[in-house]
DOMARPA-112831 format. One line per field, with one value per residue (C-alpha): x, y, z; residue in three letters; residue number from 1. Coordinates in nm, 4 decimals. Example, Ala and Ser with C-alpha at 12.3 -4.5 7.8 and 13.67 -1.06 7.14 Angstrom:
px: [1.2300|1.3670]
py: [-0.4500|-0.1060]
pz: [0.7800|0.7140]
res: [ala|ser]
n: [1|2]
END
This chain:
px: [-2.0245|-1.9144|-1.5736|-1.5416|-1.6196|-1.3119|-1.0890|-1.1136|-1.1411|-0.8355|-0.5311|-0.7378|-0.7636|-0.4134|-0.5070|-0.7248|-0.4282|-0.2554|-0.5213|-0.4732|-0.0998|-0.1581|-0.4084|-0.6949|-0.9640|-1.2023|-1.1862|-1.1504|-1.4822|-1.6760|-1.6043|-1.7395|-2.0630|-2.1460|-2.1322|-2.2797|-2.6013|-2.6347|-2.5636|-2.8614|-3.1051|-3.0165|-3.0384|-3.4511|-3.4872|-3.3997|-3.6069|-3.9035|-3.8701|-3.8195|-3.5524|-3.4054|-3.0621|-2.8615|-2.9237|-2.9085|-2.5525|-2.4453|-2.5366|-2.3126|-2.0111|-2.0893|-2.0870|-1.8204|-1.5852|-1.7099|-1.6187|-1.2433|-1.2234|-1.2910|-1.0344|-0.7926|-0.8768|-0.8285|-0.4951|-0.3188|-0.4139|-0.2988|0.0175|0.0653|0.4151|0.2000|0.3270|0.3229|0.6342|0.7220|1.0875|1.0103|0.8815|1.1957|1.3119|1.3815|1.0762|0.8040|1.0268|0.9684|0.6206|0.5242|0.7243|0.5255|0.1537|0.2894|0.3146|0.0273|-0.1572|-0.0450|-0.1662|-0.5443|-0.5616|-0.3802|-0.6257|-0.9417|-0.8094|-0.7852|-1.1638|-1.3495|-1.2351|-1.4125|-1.7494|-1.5867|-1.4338|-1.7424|-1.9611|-1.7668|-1.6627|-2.0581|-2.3181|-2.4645|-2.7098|-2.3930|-2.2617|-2.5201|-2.4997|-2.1301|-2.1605|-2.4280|-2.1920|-1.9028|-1.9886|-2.1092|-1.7419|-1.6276|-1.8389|-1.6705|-1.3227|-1.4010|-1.6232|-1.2822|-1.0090|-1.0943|-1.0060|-0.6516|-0.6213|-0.5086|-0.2061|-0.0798|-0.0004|0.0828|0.3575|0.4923|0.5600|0.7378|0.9587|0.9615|1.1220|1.3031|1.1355|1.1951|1.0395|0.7115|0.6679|0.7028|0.4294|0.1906|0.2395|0.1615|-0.0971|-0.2399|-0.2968|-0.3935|-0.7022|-0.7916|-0.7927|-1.0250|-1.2926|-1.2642|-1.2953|-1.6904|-1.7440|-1.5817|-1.7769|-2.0728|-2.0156|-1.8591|-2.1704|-2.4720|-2.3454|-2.6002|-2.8991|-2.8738|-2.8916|-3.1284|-3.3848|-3.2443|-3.2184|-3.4546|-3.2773|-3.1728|-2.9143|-2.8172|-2.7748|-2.5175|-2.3620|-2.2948|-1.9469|-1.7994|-1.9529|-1.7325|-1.4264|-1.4222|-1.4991|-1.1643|-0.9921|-1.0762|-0.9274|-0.5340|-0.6597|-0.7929|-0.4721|-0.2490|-0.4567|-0.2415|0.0466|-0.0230|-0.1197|0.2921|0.4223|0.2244|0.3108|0.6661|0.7220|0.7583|0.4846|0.7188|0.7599|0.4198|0.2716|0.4767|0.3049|-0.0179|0.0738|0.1606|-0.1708|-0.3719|-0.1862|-0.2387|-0.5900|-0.7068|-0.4543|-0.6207|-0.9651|-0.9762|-0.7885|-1.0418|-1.3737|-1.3499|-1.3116|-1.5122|-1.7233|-1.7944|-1.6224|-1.3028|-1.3053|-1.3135|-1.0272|-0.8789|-0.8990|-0.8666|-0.5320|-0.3737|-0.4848|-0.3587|0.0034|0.0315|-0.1108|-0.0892|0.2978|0.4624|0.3205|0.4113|0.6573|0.9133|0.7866|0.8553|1.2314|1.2490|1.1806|1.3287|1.0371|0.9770|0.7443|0.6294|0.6072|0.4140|0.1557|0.0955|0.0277|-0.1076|-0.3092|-0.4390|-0.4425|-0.6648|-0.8827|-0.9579|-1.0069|-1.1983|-1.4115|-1.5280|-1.7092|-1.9050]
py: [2.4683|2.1126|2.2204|2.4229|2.1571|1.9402|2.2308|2.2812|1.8585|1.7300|1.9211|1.8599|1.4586|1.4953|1.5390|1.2278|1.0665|1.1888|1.0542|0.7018|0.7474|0.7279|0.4341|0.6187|0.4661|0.5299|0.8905|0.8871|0.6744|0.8276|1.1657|1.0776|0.8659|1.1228|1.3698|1.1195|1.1426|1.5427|1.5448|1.3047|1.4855|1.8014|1.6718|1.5498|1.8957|2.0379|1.8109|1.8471|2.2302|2.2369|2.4893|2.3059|2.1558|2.4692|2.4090|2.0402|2.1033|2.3652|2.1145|1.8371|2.0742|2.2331|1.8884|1.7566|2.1236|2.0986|1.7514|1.7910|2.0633|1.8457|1.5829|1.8707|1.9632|1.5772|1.5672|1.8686|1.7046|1.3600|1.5207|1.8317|1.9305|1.9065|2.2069|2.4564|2.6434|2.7150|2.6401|2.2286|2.2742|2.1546|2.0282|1.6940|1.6434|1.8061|1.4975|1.2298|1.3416|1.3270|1.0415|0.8494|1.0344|0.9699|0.5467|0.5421|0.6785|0.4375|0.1695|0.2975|0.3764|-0.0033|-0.1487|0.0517|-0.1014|-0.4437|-0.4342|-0.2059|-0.2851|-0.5864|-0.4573|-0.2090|-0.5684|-0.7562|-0.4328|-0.3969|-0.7212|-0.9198|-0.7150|-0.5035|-0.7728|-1.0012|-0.7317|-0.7248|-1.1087|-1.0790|-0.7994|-0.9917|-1.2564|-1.0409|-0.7544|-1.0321|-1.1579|-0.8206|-0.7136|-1.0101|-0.9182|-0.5374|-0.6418|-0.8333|-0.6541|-0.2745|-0.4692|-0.4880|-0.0918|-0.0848|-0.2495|-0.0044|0.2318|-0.0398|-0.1383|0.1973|0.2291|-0.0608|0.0198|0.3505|0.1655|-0.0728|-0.3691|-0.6431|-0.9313|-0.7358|-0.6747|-1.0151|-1.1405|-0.8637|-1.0180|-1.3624|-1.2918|-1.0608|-1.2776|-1.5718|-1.3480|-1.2676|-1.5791|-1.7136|-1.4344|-1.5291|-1.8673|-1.9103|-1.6133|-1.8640|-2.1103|-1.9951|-1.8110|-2.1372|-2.3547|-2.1511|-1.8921|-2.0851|-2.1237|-1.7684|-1.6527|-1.8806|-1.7453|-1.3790|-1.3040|-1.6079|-1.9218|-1.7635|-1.5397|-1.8038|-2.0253|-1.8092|-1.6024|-1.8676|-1.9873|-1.5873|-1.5819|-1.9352|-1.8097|-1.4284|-1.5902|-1.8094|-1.4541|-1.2670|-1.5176|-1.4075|-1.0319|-1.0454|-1.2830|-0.9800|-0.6607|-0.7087|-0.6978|-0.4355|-0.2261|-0.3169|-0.1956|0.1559|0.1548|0.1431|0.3504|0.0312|0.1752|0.1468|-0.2045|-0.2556|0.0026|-0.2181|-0.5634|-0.3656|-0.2914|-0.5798|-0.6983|-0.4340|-0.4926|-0.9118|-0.8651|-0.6096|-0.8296|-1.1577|-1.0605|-0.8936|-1.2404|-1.4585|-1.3132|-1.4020|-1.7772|-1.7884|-1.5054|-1.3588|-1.6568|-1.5918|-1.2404|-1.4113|-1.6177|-1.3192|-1.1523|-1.4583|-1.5923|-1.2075|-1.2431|-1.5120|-1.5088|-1.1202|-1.1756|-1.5145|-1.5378|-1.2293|-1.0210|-1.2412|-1.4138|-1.0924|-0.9767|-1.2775|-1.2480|-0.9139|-0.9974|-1.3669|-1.6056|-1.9045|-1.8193|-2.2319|-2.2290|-1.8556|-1.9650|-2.2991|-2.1434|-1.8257|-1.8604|-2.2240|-2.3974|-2.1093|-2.0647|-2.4367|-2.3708|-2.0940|-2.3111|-2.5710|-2.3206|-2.2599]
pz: [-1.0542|-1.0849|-1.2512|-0.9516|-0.7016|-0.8675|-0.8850|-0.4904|-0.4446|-0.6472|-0.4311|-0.1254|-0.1451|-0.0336|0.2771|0.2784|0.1715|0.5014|0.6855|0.4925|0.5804|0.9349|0.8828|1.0721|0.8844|1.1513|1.0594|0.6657|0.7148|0.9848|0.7917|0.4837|0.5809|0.7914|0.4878|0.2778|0.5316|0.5144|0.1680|0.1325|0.3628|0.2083|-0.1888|-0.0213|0.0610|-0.2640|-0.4845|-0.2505|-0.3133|-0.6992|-0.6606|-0.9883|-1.0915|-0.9604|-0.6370|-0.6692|-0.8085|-0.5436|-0.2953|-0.4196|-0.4373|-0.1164|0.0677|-0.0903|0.0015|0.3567|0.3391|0.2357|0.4455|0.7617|0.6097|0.6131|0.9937|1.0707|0.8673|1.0671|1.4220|1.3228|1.1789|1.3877|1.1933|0.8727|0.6771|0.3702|0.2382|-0.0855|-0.0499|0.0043|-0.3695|-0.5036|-0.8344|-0.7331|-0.5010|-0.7861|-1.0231|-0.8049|-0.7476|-1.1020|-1.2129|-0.9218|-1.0795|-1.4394|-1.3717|-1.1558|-1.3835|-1.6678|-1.4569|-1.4173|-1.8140|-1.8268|-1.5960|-1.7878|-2.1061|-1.9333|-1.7762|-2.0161|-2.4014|-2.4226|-2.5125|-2.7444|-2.9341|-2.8936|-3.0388|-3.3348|-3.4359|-3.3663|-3.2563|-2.9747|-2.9003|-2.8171|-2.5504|-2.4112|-2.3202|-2.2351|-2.0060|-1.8036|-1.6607|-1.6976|-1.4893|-1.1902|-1.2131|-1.2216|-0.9523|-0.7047|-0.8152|-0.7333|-0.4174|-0.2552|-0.4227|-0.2226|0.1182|-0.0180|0.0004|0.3860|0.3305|0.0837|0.3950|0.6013|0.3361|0.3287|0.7138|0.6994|0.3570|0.5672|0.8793|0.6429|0.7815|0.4914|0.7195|0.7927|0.4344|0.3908|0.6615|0.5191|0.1619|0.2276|0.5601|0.3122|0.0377|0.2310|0.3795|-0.0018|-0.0697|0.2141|0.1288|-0.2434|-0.1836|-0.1295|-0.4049|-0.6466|-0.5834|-0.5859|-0.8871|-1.0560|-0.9181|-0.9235|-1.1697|-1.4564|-1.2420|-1.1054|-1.4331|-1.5562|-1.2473|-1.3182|-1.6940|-1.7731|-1.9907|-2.3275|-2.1601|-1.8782|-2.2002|-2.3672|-2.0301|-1.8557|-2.0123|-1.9736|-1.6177|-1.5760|-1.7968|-1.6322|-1.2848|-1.3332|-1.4482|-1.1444|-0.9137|-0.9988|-1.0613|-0.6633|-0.5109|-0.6543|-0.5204|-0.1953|-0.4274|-0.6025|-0.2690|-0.1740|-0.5093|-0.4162|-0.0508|-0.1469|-0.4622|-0.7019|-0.9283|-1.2754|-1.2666|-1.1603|-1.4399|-1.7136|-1.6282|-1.5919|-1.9756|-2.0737|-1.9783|-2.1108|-2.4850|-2.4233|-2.3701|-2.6410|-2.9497|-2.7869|-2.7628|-3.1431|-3.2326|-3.0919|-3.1343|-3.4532|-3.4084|-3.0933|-3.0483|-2.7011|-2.5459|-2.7239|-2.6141|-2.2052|-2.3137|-2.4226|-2.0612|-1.8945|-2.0802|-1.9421|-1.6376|-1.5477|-1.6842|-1.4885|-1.1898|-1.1390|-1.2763|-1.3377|-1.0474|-0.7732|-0.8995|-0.9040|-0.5804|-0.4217|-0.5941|-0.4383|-0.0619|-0.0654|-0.0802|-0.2653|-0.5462|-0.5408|-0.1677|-0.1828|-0.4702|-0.2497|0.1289|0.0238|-0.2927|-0.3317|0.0056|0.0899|-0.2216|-0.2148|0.2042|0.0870|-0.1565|0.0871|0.3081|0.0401]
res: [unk|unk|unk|unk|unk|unk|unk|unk|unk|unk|unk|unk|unk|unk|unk|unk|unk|unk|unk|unk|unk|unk|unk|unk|unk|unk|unk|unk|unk|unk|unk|unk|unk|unk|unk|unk|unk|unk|unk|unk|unk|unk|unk|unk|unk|unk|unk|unk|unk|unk|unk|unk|unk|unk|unk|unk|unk|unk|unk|unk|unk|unk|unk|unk|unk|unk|unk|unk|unk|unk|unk|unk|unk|unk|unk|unk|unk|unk|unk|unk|unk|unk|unk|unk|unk|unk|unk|unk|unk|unk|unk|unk|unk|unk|unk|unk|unk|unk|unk|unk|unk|unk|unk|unk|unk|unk|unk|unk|unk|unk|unk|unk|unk|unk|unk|unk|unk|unk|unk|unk|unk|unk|unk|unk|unk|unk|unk|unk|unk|unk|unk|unk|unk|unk|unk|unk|unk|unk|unk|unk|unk|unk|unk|unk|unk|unk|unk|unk|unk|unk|unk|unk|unk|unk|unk|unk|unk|unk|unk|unk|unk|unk|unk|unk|unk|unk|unk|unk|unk|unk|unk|unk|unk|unk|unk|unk|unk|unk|unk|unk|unk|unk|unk|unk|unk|unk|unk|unk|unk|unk|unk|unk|unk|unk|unk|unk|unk|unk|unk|unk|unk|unk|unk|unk|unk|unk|unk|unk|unk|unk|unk|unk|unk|unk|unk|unk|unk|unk|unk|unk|unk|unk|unk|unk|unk|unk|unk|unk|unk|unk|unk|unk|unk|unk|unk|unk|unk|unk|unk|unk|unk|unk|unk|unk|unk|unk|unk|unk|unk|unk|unk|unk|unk|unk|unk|unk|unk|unk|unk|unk|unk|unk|unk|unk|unk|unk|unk|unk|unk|unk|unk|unk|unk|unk|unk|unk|unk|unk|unk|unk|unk|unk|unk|unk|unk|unk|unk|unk|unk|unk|unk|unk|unk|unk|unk|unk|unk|unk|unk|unk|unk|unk|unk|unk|unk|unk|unk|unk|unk|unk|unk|unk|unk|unk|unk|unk|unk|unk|unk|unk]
n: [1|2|3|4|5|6|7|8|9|10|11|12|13|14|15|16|17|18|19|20|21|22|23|24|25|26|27|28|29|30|31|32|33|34|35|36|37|38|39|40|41|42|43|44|45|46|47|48|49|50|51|52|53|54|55|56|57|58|59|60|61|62|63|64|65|66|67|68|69|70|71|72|73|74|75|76|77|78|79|80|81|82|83|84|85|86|87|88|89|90|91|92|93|94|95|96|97|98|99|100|101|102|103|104|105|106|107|108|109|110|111|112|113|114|115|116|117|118|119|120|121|122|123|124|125|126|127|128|129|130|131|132|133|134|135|136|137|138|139|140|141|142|143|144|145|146|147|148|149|150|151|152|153|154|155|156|157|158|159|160|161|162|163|164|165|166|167|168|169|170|171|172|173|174|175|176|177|178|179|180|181|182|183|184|185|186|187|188|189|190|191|192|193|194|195|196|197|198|199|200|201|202|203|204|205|206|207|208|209|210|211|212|213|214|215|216|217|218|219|220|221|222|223|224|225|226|227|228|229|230|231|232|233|234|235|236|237|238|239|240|241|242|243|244|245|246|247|248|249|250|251|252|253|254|255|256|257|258|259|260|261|262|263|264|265|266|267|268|269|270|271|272|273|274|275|276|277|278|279|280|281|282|283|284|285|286|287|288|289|290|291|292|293|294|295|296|297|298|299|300|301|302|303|304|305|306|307|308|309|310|311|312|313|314|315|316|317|318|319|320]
END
């Protein structure tokens, strides 16, 4: 049933896409959290009959069908000359389509590499005990970065209308009025993360764990910080097909921090593995990443890093 259910979802979140295209968020969201309500109400109803996991699982799928179904009515009447026919399934258009899916993909495996090896190192090289105090102030660091970095999504469409329209200069003010917002939001996150971050988990996971989390929570926090500044950069490499360049430095970082971490858990144990992620992190998406878009469009990589990433972060800070 739930093989099913993906079979009729994955060609059907194109349609979503459409919706995404045309930066209608208003339906994309008031679709799905109005599914999300019936599918609860209905999921109450099954377990309070005990008509058992088949039904529980039929009820999933059959949300989530009617629910790309009413994506697919929204896509046709925001795009009326929406169509099918099998003679726009040309060679070169099926290439481009899976070179884009073939480096986007790359990046998510690159990016799962980046954010989800760590325990694997820290497991096999010290202990499961030890994960288990890495992953505490890892996963609230993690948590922030993933928190800020979805609000970066909208300008992936955005982007593309312009690249569409070939409007260099409003790519431009979406980069750095993009990344300036990021940066604001961040700002207080830091902070508190960077302030409180041992007392919260002294009061939360009591002092042992506060004792040894708090330097990743510190290290990881100070990681996330270049990882959220280029999610707005990222979103522009999507929005207008620059997904190979983007899917090498997303490599590059995955390789850095897997060799660094298995390097330096051995001389500093969990700690070295954060330096391992954090060392990465910073040199991609606080160097590399911006630094060739900003060669791309014309800005001033000094002038972009100062107005958009740390005069706001530091703005960003004192509200705190």
């Amino acid at each position: 049933i739930v093989a099913g259910g993906f079979a009729i979802e994955l060609p059907f979140n194109a349609f979503s896409a459409v919706i995404v295209g045309k930066q209608r968020y208003d339906v994309l969201r008031g679709i799905s959290v109005g599914m999300l309500f019936v599918r609860a109400a209905l999921i109450l109803l099954v377990l309070s009959q005990g008509w058992g996991l088949v039904a529980l699982a039929l009820t999933v799928v059959g949300t989530d069908t009617v629910m790309m179904a009413l994506y697919t009515v929204a896509a046709f009447r925001l795009e009326p000359s929406l169509r099918f026919a099998p003679r726009m399934a040309t060679r070169e258009s099926i290439g481009k389509l899976l070179r884009f899916g073939g480096w986007a993909t790359a990046v998510i495996v690159a990016l799962q590499v980046t954010w989800a090896t760590d325990s694997l190192v820290i497991g096999t090289a010290i202990s499961a005990a030890a994960v288990t105090l890495f992953a505490v102030g890892f996963k609230l660091a993690f948590y922030a970065r993933e928190l800020l970095r979805v609000r970066a999504r909208v300008v992936e469409p955005a982007s593309g209308q312009m690249f569409g329209r070939g409007d260099r200069e409003g790519i431009q003010r979406l980069l750095t009025r993009s990344v300036r917002v990021m940066m604001l939001l961040a700002g207080p996150v830091v902070a508190y993360l960077l302030v409180a971050g041992k007392p919260f988990l002294r009061t939360w996971m009591g002092p042992e764990y506060a004792r040894e989390s708090w330097q990743v929570l510190t290290l990881m926090t100070i990681a996330v910080v270049p990882a959220i500044a280029s999610a707005p950069l990222m979103a522009v490499h999507y929005g207008t097909g620059r997904v190979r360049s983007l899917a090498l430095l997303m490599i590059l970082e995955a390789v850095g921090n897997l060799g660094l971490s298995i390097v330096l858990v051995r001389h500093w144990g969990i700690e070295g593995v954060a330096v391992g992620t954090l060392i990465p992190a910073v040199l991609v998406h606080g160097v590399l990443l911006p630094m060739g878009m900003c060669r791309h469009y014309g800005i001033s990589y000094l002038r972009f890093l100062l107005t958009t990433t740390v005069g706001p972060l530091l703005a960003g800070c004192l509200l705190y």
